[in-house]
VEXFI-617535 format. One record per atom (N, C-alpha, C): residue in three letters; x negated, y, z negated. Coordinates in steps of 0.1 Angstrom, whole numbers, padded with zeros to 4 digits, always signed. Each point is the difference from the previous one (the first is absolute). Layout:
ALAXYZ;...
//
This chain:
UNK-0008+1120+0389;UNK+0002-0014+0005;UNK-0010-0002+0012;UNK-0004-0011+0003;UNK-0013-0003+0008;UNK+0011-0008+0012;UNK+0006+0010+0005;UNK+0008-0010+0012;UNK-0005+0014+0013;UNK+0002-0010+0006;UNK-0001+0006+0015;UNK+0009-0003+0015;UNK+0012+0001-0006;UNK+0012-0007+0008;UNK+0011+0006-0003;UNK+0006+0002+0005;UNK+0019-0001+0003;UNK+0009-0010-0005;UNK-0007-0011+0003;UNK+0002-0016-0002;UNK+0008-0005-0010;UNK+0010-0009+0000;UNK+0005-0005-0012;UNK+0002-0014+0000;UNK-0009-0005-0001;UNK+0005-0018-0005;UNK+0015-0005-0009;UNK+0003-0005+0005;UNK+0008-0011-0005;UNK-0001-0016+0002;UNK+0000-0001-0012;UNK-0001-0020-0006;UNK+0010+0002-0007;UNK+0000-0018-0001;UNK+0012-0010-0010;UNK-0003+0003-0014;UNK-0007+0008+0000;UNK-0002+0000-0018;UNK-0008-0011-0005;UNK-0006-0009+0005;UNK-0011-0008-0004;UNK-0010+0001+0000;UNK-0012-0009-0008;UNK-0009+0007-0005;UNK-0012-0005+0018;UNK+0008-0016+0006;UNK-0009+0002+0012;UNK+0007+0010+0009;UNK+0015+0004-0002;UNK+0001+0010+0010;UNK-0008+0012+0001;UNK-0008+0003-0014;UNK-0008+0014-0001;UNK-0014-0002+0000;UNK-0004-0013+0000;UNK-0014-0006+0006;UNK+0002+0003+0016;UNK+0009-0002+0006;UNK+0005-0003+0016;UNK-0006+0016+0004;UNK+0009+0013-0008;UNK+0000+0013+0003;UNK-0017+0006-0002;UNK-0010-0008-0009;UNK-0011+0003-0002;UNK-0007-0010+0015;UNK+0004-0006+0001;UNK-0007-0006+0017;UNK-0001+0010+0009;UNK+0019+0000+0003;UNK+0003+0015+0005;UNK-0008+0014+0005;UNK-0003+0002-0015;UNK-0006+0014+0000;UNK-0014+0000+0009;UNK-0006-0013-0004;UNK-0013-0001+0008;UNK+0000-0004+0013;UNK+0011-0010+0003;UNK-0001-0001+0016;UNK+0005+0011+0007;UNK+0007+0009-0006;UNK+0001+0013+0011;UNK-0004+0009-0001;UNK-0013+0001-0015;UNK-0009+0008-0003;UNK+0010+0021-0001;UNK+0008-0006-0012;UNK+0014+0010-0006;UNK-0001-0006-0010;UNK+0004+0016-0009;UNK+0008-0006-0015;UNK+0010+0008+0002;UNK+0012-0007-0010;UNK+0012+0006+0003;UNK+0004+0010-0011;UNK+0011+0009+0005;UNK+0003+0010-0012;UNK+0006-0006-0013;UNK+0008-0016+0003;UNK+0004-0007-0011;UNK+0003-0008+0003;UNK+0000-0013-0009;UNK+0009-0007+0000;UNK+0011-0007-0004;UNK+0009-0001+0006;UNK+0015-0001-0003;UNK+0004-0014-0001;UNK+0013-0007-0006;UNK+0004-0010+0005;UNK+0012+0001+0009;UNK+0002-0012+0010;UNK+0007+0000+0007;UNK+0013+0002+0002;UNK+0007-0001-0013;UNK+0015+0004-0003;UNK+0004+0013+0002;UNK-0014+0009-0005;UNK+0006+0014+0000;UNK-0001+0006+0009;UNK+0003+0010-0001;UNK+0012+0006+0015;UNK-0019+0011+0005;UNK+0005-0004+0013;UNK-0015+0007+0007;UNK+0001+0020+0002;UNK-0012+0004-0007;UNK+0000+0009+0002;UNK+0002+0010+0018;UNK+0012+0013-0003;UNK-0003+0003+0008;UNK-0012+0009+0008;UNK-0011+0003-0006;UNK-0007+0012+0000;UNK-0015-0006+0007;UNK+0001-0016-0006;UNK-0014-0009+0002;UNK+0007-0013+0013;UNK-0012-0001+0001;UNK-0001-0015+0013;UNK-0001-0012-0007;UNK+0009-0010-0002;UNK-0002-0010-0006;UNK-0004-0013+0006;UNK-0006-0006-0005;UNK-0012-0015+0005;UNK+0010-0012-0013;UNK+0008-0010+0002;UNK+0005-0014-0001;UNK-0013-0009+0002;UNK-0003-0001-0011;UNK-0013-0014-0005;UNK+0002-0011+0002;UNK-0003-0012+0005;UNK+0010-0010+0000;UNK-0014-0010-0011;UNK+0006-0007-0009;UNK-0011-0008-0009;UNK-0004-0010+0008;UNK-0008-0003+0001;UNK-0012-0011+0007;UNK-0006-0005-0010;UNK+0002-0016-0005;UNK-0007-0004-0007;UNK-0015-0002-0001;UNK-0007+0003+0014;UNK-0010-0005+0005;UNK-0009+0014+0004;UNK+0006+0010-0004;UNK-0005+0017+0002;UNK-0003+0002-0020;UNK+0010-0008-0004;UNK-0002+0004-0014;UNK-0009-0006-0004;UNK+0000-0014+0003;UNK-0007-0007-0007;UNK-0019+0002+0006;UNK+0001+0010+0006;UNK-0014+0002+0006;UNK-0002+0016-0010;UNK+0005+0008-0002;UNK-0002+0012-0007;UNK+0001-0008-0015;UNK+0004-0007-0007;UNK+0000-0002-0010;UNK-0014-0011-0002;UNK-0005-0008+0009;UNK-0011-0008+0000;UNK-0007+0012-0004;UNK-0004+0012+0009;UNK-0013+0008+0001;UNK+0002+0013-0014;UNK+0007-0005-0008;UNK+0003+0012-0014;UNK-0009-0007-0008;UNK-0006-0010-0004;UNK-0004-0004-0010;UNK-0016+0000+0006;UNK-0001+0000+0011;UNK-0012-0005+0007;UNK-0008+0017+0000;UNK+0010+0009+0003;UNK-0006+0014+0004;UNK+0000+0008-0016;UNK+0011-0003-0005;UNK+0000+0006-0014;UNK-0004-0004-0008;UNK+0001-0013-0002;UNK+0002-0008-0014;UNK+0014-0006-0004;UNK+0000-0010-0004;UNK+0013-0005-0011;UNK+0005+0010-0006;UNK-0003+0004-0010;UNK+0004+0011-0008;UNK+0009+0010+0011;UNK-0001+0005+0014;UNK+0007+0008+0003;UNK+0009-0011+0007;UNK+0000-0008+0004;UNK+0017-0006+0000;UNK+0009-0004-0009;UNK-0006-0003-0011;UNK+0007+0002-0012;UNK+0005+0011-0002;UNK-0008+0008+0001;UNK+0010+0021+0001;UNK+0005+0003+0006;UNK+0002-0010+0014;UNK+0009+0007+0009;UNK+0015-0013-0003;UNK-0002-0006-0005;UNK+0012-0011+0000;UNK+0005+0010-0010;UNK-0009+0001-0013;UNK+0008+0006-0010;UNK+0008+0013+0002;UNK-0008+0009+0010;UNK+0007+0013+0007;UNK+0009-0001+0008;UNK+0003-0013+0004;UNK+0013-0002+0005;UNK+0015-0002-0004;UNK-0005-0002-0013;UNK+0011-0001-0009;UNK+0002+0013-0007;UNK-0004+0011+0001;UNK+0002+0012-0011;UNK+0011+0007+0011;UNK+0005+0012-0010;UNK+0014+0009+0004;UNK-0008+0012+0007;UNK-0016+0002+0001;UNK-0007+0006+0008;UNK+0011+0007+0013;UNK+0003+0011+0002;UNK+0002+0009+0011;UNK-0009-0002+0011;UNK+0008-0008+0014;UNK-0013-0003+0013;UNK-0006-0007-0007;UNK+0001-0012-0008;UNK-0012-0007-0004;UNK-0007-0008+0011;UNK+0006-0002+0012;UNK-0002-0011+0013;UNK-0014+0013+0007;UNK+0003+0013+0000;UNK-0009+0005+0009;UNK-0008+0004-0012;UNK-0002+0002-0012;UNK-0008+0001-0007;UNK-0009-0013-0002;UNK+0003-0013+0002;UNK-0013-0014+0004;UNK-0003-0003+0009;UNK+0007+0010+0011;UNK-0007+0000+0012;UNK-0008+0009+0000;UNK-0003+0013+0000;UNK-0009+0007-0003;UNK-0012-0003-0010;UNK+0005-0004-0010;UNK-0011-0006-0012;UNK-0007-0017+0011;UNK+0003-0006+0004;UNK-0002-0009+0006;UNK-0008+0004+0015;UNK+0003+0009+0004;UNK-0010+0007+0011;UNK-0013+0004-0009;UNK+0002+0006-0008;UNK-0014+0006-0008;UNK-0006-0009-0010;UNK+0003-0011+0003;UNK-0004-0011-0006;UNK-0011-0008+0008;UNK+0006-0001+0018;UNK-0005-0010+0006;UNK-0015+0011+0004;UNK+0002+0013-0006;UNK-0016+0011+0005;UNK-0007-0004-0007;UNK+0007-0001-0013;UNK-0010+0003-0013;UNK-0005-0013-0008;UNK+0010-0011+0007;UNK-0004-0014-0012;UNK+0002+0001-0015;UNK-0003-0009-0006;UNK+0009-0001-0010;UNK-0002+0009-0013;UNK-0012+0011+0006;UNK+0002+0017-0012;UNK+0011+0004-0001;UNK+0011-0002+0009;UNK+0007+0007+0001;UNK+0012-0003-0011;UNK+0000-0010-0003;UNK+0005+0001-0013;UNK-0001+0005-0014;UNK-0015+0008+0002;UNK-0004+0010-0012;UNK+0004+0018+0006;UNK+0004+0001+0008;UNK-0002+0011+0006;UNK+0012+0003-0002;UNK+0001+0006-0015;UNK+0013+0003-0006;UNK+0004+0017+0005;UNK-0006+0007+0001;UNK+0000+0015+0002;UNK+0003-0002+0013;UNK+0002-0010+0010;UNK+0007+0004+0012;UNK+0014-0005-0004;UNK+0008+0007+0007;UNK+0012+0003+0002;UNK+0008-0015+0002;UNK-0006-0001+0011;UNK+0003-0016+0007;UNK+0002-0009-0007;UNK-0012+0000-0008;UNK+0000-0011-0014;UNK+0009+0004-0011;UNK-0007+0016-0006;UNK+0007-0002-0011;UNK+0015+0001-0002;UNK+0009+0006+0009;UNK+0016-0009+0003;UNK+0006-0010-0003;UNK-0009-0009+0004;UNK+0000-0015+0000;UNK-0002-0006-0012;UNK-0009+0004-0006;UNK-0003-0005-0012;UNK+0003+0003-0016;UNK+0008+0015+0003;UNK+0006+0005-0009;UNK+0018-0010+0003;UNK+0002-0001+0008;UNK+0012-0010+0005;UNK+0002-0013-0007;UNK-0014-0011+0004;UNK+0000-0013-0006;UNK-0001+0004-0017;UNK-0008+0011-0005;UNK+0003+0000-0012;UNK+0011-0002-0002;UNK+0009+0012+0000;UNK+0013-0002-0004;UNK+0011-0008+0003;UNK-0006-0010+0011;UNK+0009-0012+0001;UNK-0005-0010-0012;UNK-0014-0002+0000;UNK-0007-0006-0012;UNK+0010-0002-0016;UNK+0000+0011+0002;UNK+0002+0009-0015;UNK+0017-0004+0000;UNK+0001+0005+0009;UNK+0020-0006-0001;UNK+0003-0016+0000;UNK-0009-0004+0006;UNK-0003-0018-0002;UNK+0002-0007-0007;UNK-0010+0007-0011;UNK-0007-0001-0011;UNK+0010+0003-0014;UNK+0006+0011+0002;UNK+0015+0006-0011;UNK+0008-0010+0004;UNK+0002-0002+0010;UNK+0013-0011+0003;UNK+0000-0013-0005;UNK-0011-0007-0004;UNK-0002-0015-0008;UNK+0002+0005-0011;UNK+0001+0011-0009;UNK+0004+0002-0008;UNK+0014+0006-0004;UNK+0005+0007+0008;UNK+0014+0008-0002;UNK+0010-0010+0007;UNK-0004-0012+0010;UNK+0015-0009+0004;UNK+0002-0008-0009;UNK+0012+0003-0001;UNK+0012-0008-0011;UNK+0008-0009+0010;UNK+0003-0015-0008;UNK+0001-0006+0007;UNK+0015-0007-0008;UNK+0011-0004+0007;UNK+0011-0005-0004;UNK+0003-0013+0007;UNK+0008-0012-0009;UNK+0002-0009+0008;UNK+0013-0003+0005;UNK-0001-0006+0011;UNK+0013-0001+0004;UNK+0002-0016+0006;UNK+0005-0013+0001;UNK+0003-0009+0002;UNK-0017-0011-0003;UNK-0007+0008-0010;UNK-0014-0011-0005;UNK-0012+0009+0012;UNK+0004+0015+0008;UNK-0006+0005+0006;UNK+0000+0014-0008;UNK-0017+0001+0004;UNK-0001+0016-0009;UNK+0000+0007+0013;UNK+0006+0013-0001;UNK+0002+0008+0006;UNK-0004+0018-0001;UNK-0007+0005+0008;UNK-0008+0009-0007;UNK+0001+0013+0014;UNK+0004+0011-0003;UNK+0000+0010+0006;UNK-0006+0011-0003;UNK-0010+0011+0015;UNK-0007+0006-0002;UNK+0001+0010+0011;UNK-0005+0013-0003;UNK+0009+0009+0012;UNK-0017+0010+0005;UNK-0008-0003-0003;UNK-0015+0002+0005;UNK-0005+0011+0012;UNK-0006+0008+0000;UNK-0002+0011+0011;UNK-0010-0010+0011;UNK-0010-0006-0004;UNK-0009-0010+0005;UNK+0006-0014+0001;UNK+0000-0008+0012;UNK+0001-0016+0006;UNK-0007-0006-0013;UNK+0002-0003-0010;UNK-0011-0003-0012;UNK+0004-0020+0002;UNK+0009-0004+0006;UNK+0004-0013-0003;UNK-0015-0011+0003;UNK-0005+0005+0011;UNK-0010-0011+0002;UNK-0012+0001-0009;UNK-0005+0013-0011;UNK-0009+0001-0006;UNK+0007-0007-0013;UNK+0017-0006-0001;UNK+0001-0004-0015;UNK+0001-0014-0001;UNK-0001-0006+0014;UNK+0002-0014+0002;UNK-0007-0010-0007;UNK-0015+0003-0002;UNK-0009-0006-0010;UNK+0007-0002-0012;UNK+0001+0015-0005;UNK+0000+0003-0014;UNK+0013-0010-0002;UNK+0011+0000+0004;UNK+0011-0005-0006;UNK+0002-0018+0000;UNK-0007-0001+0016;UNK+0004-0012-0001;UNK-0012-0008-0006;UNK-0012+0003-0006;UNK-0008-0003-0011;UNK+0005+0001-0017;UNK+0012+0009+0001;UNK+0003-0001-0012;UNK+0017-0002-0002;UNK+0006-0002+0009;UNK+0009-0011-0001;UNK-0002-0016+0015;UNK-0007-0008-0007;UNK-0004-0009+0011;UNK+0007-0014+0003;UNK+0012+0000-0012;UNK+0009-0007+0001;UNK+0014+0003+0001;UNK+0003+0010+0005;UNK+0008+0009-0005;UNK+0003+0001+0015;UNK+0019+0005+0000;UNK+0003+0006+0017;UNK+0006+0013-0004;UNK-0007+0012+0009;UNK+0003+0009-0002;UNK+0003+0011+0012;UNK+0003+0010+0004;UNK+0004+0006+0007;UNK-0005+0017-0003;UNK-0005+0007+0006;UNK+0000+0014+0000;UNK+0003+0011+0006;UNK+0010+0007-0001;UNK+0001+0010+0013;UNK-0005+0011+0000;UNK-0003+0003+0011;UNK-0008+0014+0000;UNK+0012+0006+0011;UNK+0007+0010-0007;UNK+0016+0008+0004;UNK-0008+0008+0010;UNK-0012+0006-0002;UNK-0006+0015+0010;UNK-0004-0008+0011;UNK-0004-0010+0002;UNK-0004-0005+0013;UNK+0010-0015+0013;UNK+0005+0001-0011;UNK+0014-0013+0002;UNK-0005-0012+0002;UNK-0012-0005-0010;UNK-0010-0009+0000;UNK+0001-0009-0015;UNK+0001-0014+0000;UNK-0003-0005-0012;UNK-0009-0008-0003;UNK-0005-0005-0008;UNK-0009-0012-0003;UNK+0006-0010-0005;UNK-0001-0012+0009;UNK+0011-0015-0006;UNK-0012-0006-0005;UNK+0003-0009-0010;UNK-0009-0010-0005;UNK+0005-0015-0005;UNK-0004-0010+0000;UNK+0004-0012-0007;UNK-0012-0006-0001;UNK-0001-0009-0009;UNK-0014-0004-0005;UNK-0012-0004+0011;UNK-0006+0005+0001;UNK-0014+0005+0010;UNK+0003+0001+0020;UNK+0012+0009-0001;UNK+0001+0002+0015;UNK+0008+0018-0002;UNK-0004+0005+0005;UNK+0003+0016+0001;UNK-0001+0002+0013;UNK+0011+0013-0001;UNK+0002+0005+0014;UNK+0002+0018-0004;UNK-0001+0005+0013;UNK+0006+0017-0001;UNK+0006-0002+0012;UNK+0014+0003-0006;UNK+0008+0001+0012;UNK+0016+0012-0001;UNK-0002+0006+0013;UNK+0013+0011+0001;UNK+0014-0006-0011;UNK+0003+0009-0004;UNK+0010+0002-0012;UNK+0009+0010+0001;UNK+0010+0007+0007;UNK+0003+0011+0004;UNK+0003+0003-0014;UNK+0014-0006-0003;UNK+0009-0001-0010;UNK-0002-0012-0008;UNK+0003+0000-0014;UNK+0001-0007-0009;UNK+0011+0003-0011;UNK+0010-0009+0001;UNK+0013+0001-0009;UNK-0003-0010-0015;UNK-0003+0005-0010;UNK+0001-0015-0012;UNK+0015+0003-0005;UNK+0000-0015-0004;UNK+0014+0001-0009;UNK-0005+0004-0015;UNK+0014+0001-0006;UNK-0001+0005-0013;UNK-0005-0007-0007;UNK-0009+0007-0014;UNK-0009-0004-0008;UNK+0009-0010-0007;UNK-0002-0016-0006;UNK+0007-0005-0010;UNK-0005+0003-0015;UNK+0009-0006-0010;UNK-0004+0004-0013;UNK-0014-0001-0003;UNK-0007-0011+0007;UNK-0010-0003-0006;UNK-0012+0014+0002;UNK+0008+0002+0017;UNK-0014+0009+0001;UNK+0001+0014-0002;UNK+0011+0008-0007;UNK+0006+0007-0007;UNK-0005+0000-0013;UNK+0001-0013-0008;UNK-0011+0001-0012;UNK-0013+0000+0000;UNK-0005-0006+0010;UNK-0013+0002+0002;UNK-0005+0015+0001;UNK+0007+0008+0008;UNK-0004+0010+0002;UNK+0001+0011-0009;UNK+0012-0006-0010;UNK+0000+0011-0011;UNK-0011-0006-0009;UNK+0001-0009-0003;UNK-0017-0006-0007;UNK-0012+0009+0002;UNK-0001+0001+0016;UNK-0013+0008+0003;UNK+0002+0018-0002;UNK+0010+0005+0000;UNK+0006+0010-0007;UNK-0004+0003-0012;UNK+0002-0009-0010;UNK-0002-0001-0013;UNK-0015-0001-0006;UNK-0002-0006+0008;UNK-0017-0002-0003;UNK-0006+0016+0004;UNK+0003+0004+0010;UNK-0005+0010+0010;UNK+0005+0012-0011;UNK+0011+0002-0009;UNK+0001+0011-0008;UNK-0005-0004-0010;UNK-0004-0010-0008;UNK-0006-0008-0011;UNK-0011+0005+0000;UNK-0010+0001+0011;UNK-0015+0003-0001;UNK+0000+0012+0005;UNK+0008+0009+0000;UNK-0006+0013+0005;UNK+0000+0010-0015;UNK-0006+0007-0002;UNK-0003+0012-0010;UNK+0005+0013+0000;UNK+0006+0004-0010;UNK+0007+0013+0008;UNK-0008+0009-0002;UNK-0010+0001-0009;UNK-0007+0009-0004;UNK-0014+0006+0014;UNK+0005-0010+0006;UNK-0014+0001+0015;UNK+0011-0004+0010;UNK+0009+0008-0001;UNK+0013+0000+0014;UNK-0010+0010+0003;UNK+0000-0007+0018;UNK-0009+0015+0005;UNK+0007-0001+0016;UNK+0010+0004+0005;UNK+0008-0003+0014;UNK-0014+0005+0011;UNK-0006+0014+0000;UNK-0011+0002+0007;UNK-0005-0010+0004;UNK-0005-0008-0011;UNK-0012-0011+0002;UNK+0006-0008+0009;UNK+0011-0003-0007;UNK+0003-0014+0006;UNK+0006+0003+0017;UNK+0005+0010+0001;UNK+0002+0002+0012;UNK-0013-0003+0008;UNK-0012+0006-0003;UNK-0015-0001+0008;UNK-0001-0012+0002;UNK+0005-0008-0010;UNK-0007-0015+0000;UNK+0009-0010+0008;UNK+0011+0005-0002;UNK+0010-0009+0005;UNK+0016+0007+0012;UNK-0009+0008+0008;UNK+0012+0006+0005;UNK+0010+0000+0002;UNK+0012+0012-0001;UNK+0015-0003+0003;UNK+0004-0010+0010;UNK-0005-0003+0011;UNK+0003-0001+0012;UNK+0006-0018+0000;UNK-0014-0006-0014;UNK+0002-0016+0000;UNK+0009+0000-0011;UNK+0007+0007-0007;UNK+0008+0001-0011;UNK+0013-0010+0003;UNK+0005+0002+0015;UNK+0013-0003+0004;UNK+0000-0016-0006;UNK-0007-0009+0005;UNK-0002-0012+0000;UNK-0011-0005-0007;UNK-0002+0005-0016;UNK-0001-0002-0013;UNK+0008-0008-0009;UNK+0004-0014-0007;UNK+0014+0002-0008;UNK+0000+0009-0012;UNK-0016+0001-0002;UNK+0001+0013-0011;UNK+0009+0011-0002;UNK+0000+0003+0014;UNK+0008+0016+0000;UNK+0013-0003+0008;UNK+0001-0012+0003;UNK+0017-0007+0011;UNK+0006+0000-0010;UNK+0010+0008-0010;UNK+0009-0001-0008;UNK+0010+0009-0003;UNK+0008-0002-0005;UNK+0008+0012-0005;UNK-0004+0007-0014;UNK+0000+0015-0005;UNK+0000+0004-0014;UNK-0004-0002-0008;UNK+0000-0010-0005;UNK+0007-0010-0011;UNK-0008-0003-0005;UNK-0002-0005-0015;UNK-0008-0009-0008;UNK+0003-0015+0003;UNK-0009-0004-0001;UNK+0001-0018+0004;UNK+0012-0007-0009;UNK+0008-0011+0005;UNK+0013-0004-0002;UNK-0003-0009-0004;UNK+0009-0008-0013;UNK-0005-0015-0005;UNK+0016-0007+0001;UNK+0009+0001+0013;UNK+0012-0002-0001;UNK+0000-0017+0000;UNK-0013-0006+0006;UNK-0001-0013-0001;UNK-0013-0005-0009;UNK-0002-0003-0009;UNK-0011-0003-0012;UNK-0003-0015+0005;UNK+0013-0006+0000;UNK-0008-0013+0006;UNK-0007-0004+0009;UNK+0004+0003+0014;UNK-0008+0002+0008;UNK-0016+0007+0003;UNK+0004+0013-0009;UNK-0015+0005-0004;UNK-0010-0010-0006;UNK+0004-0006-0013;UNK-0008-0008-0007;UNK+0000-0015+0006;UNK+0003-0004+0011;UNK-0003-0012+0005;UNK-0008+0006+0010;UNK-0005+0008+0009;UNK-0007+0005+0008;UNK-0014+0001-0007;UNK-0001+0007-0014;UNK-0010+0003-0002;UNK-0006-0014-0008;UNK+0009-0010-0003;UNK-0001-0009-0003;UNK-0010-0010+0009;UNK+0006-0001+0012;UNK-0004-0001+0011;UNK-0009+0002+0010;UNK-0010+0012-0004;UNK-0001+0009+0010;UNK-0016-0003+0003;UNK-0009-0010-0011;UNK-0012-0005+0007;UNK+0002-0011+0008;UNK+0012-0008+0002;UNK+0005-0010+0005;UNK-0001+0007+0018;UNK+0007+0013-0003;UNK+0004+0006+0018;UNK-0011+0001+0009;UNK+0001-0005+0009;UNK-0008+0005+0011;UNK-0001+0009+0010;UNK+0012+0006-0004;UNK+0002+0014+0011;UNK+0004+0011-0010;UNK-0003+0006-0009;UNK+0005+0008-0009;UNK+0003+0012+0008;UNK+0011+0013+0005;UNK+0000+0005+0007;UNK-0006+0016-0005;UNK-0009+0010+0006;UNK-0002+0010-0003;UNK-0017-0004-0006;UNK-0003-0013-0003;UNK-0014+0003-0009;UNK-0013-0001+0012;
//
């Protein structure tokens, strides 16, 4: 570790609070052993430093990132702000010191440490991003789709495009349970906003048959002869399984206790505009 201090910062957890802690470091010419947020309980072993966010401190270290680096490295540092990265706060301050020496090589300078942390990180936030427009399953509930996700990576602000480009009339809702964050939508206005908890009511018939629909389809097209659990686990890890409807079921072979309902759905079903799970 490239520190030279005792020191422990503490910020609000924002992204100008950790622009604030990179002013910091330079006006008192220190870097710190880490940085922490403010809630947690202060070490007793280290001397602790309380950040206070200055809009006008941040907004001057974040002018000079594009100008000293390049674009491309504030894009890597927003995006490295969002990963489940260990110390990821003192890992872009560090990468962000060896940035303002080296200018904007320093985003090829994979074999240092500083960097490649970082960028092995946004991958895998990338990549989790990226699985997640495909593995959220989405249920409705009062003409609202409703969509839960339990993500190791803050992935909500990299899916905001994707979704609300592909439902653009549509109001929808997403939770992300690991960060207590969701994404609200109604036709061209989106937000991310704290979500601690989220209670839905019970699924009605309708969206009970929909979901065994997608069940049925989902055992319909698979092959038994290339059952491969290995694979699919690689491809599609346990972890997003929970909140799948694929795998949300009991035992059971699919139920045809209501036929009518089934065959007016499918009757119906280029008519729907929110089809749930597709």
């Amino acid at each position: 570790m490239y520190t030279d201090s005792d020191l422990i910062y503490y910020y609000d957890g924002s992204f100008d609070g950790l622009l604030c802690c990179v002013f910091e470091s330079y006006d008192k010419k220190e870097i710190p052993l880490d940085i922490r947020l403010a809630a947690t309980s202060h070490s007793q072993l280290f001397s602790g430093k309380t950040i206070q966010t200055d809009l006008q401190k941040a907004s001057r270290v974040l002018a000079s990132i594009p100008q000293k680096l390049g674009s491309a490295a504030l894009n890597f540092i927003r995006r490295a702000f969002l990963t489940c990265l260990d110390q990821k706060e003192l890992h872009i301050l560090l990468f962000l010191r060896l940035g303002y020496s080296q200018g904007p090589t320093v985003m090829d300078m994979l074999t240092d440490d500083r960097v490649n942390k970082l960028s092995k990180a946004v991958k895998h936030l990338e990549k989790e991003s990226h699985l997640l427009t495909g593995f959220l399953r989405f249920s409705i509930f009062n003409n609202v789709l409703v969509g839960t996700i339990a993500p190791k990576n803050f992935v909500l602000p990299l899916m905001v495009q994707h979704f609300c480009e592909r439902y653009p009339e549509e109001r929808f809702l997403i939770h992300d349970k690991t960060h207590g964050m969701g994404l609200i939508y109604q036709p061209y206005q989106s937000a991310v906003i704290p979500i601690d908890t989220l209670e839905m009511p019970e699924a009605d018939e309708t969206e009970h048959a929909y979901r065994e629909l997608w069940q049925l389809f989902y055992d319909t097209i698979a092959i038994e002869g290339r059952y491969n659990p290995k694979c699919r686990r690689s491809h599609m890890p346990m972890r997003y399984w929970k909140y799948m409807t694929e795998f949300d079921r009991p035992p059971k072979k699919f139920k045809t206790q209501t036929p009518e309902l089934h065959q007016q759905l499918l009757i119906e079903q280029p008519k729907q505009k929110g089809l749930t799970s597709w």
